[in-house]
C-alpha positions as CSV (number, residue, x, y, z in Angstrom):
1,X,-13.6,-13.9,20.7
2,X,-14.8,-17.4,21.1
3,X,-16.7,-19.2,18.3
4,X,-20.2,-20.0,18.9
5,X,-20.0,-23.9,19.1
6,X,-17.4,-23.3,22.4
7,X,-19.8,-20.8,24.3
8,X,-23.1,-23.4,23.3
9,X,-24.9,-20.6,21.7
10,X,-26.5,-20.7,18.1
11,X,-25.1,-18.6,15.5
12,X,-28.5,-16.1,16.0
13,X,-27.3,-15.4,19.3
14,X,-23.5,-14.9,18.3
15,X,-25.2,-12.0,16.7
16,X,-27.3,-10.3,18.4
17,X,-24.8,-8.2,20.1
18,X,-23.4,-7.3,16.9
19,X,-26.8,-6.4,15.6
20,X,-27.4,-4.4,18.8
21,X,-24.2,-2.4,18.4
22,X,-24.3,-1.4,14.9
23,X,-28.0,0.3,15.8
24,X,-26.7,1.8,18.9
25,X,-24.0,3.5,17.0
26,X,-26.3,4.3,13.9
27,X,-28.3,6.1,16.6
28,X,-25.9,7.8,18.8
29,X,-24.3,9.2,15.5
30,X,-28.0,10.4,14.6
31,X,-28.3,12.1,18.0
32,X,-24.9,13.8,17.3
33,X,-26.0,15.2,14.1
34,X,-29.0,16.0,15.0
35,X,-27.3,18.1,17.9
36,X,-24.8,19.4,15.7
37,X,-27.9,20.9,13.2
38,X,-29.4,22.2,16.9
39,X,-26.4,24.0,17.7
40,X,-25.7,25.4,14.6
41,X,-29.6,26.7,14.3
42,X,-31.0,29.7,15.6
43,X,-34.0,29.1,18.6
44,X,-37.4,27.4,17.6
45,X,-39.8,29.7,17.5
46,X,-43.5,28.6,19.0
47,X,-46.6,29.9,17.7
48,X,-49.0,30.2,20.4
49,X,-52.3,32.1,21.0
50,X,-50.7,35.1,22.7
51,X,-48.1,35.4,19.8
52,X,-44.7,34.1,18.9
53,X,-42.2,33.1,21.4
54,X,-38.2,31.8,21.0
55,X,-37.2,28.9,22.4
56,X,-34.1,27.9,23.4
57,X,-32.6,24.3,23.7
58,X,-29.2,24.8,23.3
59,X,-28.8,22.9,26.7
60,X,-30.9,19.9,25.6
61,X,-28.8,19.8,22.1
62,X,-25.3,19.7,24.1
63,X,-26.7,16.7,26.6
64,X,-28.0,15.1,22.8
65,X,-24.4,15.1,21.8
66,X,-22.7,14.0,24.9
67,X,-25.4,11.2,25.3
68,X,-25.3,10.6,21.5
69,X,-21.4,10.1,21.9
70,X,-21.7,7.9,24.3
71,X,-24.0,5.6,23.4
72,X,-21.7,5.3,20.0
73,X,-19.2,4.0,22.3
74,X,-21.5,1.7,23.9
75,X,-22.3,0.3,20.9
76,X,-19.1,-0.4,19.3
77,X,-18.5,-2.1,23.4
78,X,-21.7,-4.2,22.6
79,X,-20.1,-5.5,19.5
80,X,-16.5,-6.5,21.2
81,X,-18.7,-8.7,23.7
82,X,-16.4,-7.7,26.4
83,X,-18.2,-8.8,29.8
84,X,-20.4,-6.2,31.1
85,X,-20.3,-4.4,27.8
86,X,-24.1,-5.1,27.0
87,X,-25.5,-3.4,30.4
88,X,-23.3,-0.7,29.4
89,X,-24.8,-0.3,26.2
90,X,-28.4,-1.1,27.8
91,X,-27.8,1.5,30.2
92,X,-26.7,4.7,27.7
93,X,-29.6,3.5,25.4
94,X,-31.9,3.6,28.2
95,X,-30.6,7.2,28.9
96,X,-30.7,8.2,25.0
97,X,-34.0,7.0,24.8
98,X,-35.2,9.4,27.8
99,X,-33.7,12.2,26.5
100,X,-35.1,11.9,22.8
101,X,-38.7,11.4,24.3
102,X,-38.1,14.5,26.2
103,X,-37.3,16.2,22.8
104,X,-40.5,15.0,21.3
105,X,-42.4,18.5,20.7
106,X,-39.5,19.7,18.9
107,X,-38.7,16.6,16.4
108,X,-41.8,14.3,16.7
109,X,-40.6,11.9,13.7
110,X,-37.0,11.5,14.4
111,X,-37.8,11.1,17.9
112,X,-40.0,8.1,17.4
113,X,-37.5,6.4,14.6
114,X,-34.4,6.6,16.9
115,X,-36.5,5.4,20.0
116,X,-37.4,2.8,18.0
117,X,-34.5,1.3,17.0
118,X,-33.1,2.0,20.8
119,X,-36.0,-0.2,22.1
120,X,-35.6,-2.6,19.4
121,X,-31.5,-2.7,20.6
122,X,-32.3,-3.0,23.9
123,X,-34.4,-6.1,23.6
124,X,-32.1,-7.6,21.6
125,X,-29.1,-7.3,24.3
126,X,-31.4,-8.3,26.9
127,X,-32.5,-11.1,24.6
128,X,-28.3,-12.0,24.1
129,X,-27.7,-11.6,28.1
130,X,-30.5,-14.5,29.0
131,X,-29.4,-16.5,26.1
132,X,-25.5,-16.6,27.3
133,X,-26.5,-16.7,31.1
134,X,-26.2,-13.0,32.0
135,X,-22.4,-12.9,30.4
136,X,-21.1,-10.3,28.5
């Protein structure tokens, strides 16, 4: 990788992408585990007015771990700087981020942490991209 002083970017920029990649993989290994614990569980079970009721997400737990997985990947991509790396990464942290507000009613607080660091990667690799002129 080229040093910052040869690309003309500052040493804040050199970093965002590294930044950006270390949360993308914290979260995609929190997605993971968080699958793993799903899959492991039994069904929720909703209390409603008409009585309890057993819910099954075994489906969205399985598309948490494959998405989880692979915005890990991204991430540690994000870090190399490889060109097109970051709109990979944007791209699988875009889809993480749907599918853990779609899993809201069922984990409202890790939901809103890990979309929160997602969004918070997201602008920074967006951030890196118009800094560097779209490279990378």
């Amino acid at each position: 990788m080229r040093s910052p002083q040869a690309t003309g970017t500052t040493p804040e920029q050199a970093e965002r992408p590294l930044l950006a990649g270390g949360l993308l993989v914290a979260t995609g290994l929190a997605d993971v585990l968080s699958a793993y614990g799903t899959l492991r569980s039994g069904p929720f079970v909703v209390l409603s007015g008409g009585g309890l009721y057993p819910v099954d997400v075994t489906g969205w737990a399985w598309l948490h771990l494959v998405v989880g997985t692979a915005l890990a990947v991204a991430g540690l991509a994000a870090v190399t700087g490889r060109r097109g790396a970051a709109l990979v990464a944007i791209g699988c942290a875009v889809l993480a981020l749907t599918v853990n507000l779609l899993m809201l009613p069922y984990a409202p607080i890790r939901v809103v942490l890990v979309t929160a660091v997602d969004a918070a990667a997201i602008r920074l690799l967006l951030r890196h991209r118009r800094a560097t002129g779209g490279a990378g």
